[in-house]
N, C-alpha and C positions, 0 to 999 in steps of 0.2 A: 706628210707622207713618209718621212724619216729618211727620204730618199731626193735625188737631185729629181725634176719635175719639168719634161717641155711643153710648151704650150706654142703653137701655131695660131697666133691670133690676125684674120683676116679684119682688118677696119677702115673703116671710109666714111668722108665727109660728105653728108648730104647736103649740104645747104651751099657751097662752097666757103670761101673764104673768109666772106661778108654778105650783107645784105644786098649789096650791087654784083655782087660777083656771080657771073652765069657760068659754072665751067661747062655744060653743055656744049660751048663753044669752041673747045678742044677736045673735050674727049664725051661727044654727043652717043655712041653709041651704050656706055660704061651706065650713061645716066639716066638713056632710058630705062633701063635695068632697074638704077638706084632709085628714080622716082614712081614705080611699080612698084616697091618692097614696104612693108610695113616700119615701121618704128622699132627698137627691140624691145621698148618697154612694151607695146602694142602686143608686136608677137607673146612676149612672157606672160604676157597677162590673160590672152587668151588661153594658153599651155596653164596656167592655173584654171581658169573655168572649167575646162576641159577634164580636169582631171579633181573637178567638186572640191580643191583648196578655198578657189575665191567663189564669194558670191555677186551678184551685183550690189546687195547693198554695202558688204564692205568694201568693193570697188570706190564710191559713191564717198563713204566715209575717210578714208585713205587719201584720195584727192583733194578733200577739201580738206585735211586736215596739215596735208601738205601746202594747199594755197595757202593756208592762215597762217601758215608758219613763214613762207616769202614774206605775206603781205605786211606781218609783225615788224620780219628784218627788216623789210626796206623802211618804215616807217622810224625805227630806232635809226636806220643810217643816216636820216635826212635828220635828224637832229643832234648830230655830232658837236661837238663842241669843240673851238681850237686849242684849250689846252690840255695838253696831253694827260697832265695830272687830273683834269675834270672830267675824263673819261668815263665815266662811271657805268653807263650803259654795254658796255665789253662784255658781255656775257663770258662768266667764268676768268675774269682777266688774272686775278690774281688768288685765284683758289685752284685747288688739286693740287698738282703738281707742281702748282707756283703760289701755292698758301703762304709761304715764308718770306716771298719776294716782294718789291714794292719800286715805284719810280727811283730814280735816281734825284736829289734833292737840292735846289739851289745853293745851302748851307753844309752841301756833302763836302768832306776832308780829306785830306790823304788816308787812308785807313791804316793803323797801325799793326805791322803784320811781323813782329820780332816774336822769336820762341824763348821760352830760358836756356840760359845755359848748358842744363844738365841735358834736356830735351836735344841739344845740337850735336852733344857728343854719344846719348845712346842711338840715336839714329843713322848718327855718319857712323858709326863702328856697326849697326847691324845693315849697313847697305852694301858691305861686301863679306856678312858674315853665311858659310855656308856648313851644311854637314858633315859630320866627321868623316863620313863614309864617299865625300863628294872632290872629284879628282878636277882640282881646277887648273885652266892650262897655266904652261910654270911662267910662263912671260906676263901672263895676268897676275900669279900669284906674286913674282916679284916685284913687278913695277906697282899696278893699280893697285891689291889690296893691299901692298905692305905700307905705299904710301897714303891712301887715305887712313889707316890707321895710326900711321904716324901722325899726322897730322891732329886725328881725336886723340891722342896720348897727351902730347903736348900743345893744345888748342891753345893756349894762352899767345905762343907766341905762332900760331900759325896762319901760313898766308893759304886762303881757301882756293880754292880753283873751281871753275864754271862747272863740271862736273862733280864737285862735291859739295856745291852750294843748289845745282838742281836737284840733288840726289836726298838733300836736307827737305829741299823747300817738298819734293812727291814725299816722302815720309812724313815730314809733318803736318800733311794734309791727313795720310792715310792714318795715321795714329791718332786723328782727330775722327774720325769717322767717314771722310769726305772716300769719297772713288776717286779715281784718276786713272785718265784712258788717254793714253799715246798709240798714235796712229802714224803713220806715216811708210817713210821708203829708208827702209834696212836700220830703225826705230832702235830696235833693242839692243844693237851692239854699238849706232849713232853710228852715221857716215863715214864723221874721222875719227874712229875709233877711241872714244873717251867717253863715253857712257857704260856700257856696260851692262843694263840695268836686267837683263835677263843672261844668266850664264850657263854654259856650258858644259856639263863632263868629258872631261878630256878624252873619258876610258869608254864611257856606254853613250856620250853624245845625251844623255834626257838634260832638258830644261830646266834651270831653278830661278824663281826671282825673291832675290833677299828681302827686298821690302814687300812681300806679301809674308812675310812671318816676323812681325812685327808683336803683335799681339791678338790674340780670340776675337777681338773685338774692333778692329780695326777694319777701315774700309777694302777695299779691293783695288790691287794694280791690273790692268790689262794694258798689256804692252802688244801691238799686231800691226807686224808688219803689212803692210799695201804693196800692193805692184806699182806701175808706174800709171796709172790711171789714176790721174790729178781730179779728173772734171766728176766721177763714180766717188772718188775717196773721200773728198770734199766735201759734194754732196750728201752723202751719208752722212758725215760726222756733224753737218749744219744741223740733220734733222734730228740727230741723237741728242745734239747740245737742247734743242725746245722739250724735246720729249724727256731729259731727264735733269730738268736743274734742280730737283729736290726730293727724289727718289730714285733710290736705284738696291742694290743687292742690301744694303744695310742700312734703307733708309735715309740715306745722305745727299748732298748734293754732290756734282760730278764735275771733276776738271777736265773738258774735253777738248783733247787739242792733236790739232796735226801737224805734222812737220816736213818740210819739202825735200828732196838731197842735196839742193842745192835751191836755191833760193828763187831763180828764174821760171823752176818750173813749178812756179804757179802759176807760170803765164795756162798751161793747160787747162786751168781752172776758174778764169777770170770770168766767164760768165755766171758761174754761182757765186761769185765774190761780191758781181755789179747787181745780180738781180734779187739774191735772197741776203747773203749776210751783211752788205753793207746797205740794205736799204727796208729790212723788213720789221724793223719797229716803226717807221715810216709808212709805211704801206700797209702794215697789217698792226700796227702796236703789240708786235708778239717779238718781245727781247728775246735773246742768246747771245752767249758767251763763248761762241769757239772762240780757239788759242789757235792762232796760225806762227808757227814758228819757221823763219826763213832765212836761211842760212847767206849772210850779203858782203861784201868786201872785195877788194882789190888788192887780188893776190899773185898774179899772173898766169890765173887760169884759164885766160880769154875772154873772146864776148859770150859766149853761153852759160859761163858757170862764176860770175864776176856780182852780177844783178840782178834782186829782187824786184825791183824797178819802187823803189819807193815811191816816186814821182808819180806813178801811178795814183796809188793808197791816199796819198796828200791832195790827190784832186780829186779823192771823191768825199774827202773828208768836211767837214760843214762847218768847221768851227771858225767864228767870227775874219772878216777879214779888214773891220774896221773899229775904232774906240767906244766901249760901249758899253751896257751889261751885259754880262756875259753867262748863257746857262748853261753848264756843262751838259746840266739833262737831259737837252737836248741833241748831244753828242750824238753821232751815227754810231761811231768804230774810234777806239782809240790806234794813234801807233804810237812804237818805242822805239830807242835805240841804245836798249843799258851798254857801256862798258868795262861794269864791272859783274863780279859775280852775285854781288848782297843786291843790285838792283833787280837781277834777273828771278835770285829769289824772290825778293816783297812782287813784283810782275806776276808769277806764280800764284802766288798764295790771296792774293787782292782779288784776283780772279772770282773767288768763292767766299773769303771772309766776308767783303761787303754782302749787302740784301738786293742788291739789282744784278743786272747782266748787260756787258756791251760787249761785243765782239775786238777783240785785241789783236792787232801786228806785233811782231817779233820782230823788226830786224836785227837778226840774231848775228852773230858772229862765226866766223874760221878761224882766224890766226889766232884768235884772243882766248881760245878754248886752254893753246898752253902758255899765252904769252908771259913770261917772267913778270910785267908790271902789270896784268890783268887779273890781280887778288885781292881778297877781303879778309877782314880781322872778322875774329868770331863775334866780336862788338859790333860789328854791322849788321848784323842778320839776330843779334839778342832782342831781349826786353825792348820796348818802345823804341824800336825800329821801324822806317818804311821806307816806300819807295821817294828817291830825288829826283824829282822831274829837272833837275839844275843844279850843276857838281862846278861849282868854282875850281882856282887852281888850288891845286893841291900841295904845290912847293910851299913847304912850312917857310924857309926865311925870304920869298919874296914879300917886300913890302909894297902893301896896297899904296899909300901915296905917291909912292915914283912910277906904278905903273900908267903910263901915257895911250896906250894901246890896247885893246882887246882885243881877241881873235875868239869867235864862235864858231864851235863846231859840231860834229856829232859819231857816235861808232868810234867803232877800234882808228879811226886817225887821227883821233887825239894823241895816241899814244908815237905815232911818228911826228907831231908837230911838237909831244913835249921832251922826246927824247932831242932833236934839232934846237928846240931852243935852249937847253941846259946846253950842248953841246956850244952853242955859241955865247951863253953867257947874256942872253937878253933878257933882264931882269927887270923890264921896263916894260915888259912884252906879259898878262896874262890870258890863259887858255883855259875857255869855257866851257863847260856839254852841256848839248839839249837834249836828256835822255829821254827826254818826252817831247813828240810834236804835236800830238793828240790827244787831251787837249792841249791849247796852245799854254805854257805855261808864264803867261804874262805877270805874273806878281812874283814870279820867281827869278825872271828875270828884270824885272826894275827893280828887285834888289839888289843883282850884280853889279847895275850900275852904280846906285847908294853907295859900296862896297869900293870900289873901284873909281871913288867920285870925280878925280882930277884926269882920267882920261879922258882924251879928246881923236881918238883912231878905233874906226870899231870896224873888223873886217868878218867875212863868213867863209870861211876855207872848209874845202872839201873834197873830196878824191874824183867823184864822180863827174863827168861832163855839165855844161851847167844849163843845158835842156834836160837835165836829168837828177835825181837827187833830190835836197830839200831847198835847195836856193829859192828857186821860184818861190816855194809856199813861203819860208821864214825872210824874204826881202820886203811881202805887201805887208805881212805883220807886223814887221821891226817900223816900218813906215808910218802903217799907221794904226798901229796899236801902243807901239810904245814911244814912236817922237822920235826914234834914232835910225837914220838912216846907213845901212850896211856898204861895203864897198866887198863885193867879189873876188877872189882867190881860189883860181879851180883852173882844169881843162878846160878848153872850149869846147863848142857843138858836137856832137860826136852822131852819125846815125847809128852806129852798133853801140854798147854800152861800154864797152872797154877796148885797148887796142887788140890788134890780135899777138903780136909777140907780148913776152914779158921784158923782154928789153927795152921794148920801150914806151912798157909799161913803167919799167923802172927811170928812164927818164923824162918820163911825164911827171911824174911823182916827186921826182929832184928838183924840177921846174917849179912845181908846187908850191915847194918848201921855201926855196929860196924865195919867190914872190912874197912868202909871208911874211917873212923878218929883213925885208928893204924898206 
């Protein structure tokens, strides 16, 4: 209609509820009414006779051609097959729109998702490159684009940052041909103000976004912002991810991901989480690929804005909880929790480079956005690069044979457990991440132990409460997945997610620390 459109639709349940359900019983007069009224297909159909469309015999023809098509389906449903890869009777499963796509594969790999060199440095310089004629604000102009240029000038010796390793990872999608759609709550200029990715004239206020003038040929950025409707924003973007993983304005496949403003409030939206995207290649064998990006940490912003609730995401997740074969393809939903920037790229880019689709958690970071030790060399995110589901210690002169102790952890509080241990001098002491808890990455971590052979202390330290967080999931795994049983290091029970001061926030977190290196 090119126009907004209301519609006043009066509707009602004839039958009630269920088959046992008489609502006559409460609202007897409504249904005398209702049980008086025709069908609407009934009504439409005579309104066609009526007006010489339908006749009776293609009444007749229509029906039955509609039974045969039930009686078809239900006859293909009843011989389903339990594996999922022997599916074969899926009408259309993986043609159209999913011609390109295919199961996810016992012998599937980490996928290798590094660009070349040359590729990392036209792209970071054309992601805050703008028009001659284009009045950027001067605080933008000095800070943001003078240093991520800096940064491309001198890439050899540059430490990247989360915002100009995501700003790589959507261009080198789009210069690949791929779309990429962010959605979200205040998206374009990112919450805490280090994205960027759509900017502003300072002088006429119109809109520019650098990475859509990349080249002719390149896919499409759509950056749109959402209101605070979790449970509408969501849902859309689920249905966008099926309806387009391998077409869209240029033919390509589509990275479609949402992002929360703060990580909790997807609590709005957790009924499309439980019913369609963590469970509908299960229910329906129809994969998708949203990207839920969810901003988590313990910063002192209280219980509202502290927790994505991981703990959630990890019990509805399916992956083994005992020693076994294990098939990832059968994965529901992966989750993450990089804390660097090259993991959050290959996270990115994995998304679309493989040939299947699972839907991805972010638990994304705050503080790590600027933190001093939260960078990557442009060797991380090069040539044969990928995602590390398991990032050993990083202190170049700790030696593996005197360490007696490990400590696993995950997120940005690695970085307060290895700034506390260098500060104390516990060289005995190393600190693990599990960037990945979904899947579990069991072969990544029996080689830490290999690595690390003569310790005999294996703790899981972690910021969050310890009803909360990843403890629960990675203590039955560590048990009995991998033969080594963890010892606890955290807050205790909490009903809200964080405390309410940040005092003592901050002294819960000191408590923390100290517990891990006694």
């Amino acid at each position: 209609f090119k126009k907004d459109v209301f519609l006043d639709v009066i509707g009602y349940r004839k039958m009630g509820h269920n088959e046992i359900d008489d609502p006559s019983m409460t609202q007897p007069r409504i249904y005398k009414n209702i049980a008086n009224r025709s069908s609407l297909a009934t009504t439409y159909l005579e309104r066609l006779k009526a007006d010489n469309i339908v006749d009776e015999h293609l009444e007749k023809s229509v029906k039955a051609a509609n039974k045969a098509d039930l009686e078809e389906r239900f006859r293909k449903a009843t011989e389903r097959k339990d594996d999922v890869a022997d599916q074969a009777w899926l009408p259309k499963r993986f043609t159209d729109k999913w011609a390109n796509m295919s199961f996810q594969t016992p012998d599937d790999v980490n996928t290798i998702t590094g660009i070349p060199k040359d590729a990392i440095v036209r792209i970071g310089a054309a992601s805050v490159t703008t028009p001659q004629d284009f009045t950027i604000h001067p605080r933008l102009a000095k800070l943001f684009v003078k240093n991520r240029n800096k940064l491309m000038d001198n890439l050899h010796d540059a430490h990247l940052d989360w915002a100009t390793c995501e700003a790589i990872a959507f261009g080198s999608l789009l210069d690949e041909g791929y779309d990429v759609r962010l959605t979200g709550q205040d998206v374009g200029r990112g919450t805490y103000s280090h994205r960027h990715a759509v900017l502003t004239d300072n002088v006429t206020a119109k809109k520019y976004v650098p990475l859509n003038n990349l080249h002719k040929d390149q896919g499409q950025f759509h950056v749109i912002n959402s209101p605070l409707t979790e449970l509408a924003s969501m849902a859309f973007e689920y249905g966008y991810s099926i309806e387009t993983p391998n077409t869209l304005l240029c033919g390509s496949n589509t990275l479609v991901m949402w992002e929360a403003q703060f990580g909790d409030f997807v609590n709005g939206a957790q009924l499309v989480f439980d019913a369609f995207v963590a469970a509908s290649e299960a229910k329906w064998c129809r994969q998708n690929g949203l990207v839920l990006n969810l901003p988590h940490g313990y910063d002192g912003a209280g219980p509202e804005h502290s927790s994505c609730r991981t703990e959630r995401f990890l019990q509805m997740v399916n992956t083994p909880m005992s020693d076994g074969p294990h098939t990832k393809e059968d994965l529901n939903f992966q989750v993450i929790t990089p804390s660097t920037p090259s993991n959050y790229f290959h996270a990115l880019r994995r998304q679309l480079v493989r040939k299947y689709r699972k839907p991805l958690v972010i638990v994304g970071p705050k503080t790590l956005l600027r933190h001093p030790l939260a960078v990557s060399s442009w060797k991380d995110i090069a040539e044969g690069s990928t995602y590390e589901p398991v990032i050993a210690d990083p202190k170049l002169d700790l030696d593996v044979s005197a360490v007696d102790t490990i400590i696993f952890t995950c997120g940005k509080f690695f970085y307060d457990l290895y700034v506390k241990r260098n500060d104390l001098n516990k060289n005995t002491t190393a600190i693990v991440r599990l960037e990945e808890l979904a899947p579990f990455p069991q072969d990544a971590i029996n080689r830490v132990f290999e690595l690390y052979g003569n310790a005999t202390k294996f703790l899981w330290v972690q910021e969050e409460p310890c009803n909360m967080g990843a403890w629960t999931y990675v203590e039955t795994r560590f048990n009995n997945c991998i033969g080594k049983p963890l010892r606890y290091v955290g807050p205790p029970p909490l009903s809200a997610p964080a405390p309410g001061t940040s005092q003592e926030l901050k002294r819960n977190i000191e408590a923390v620390l100290d517990a891990a290196f006694n």
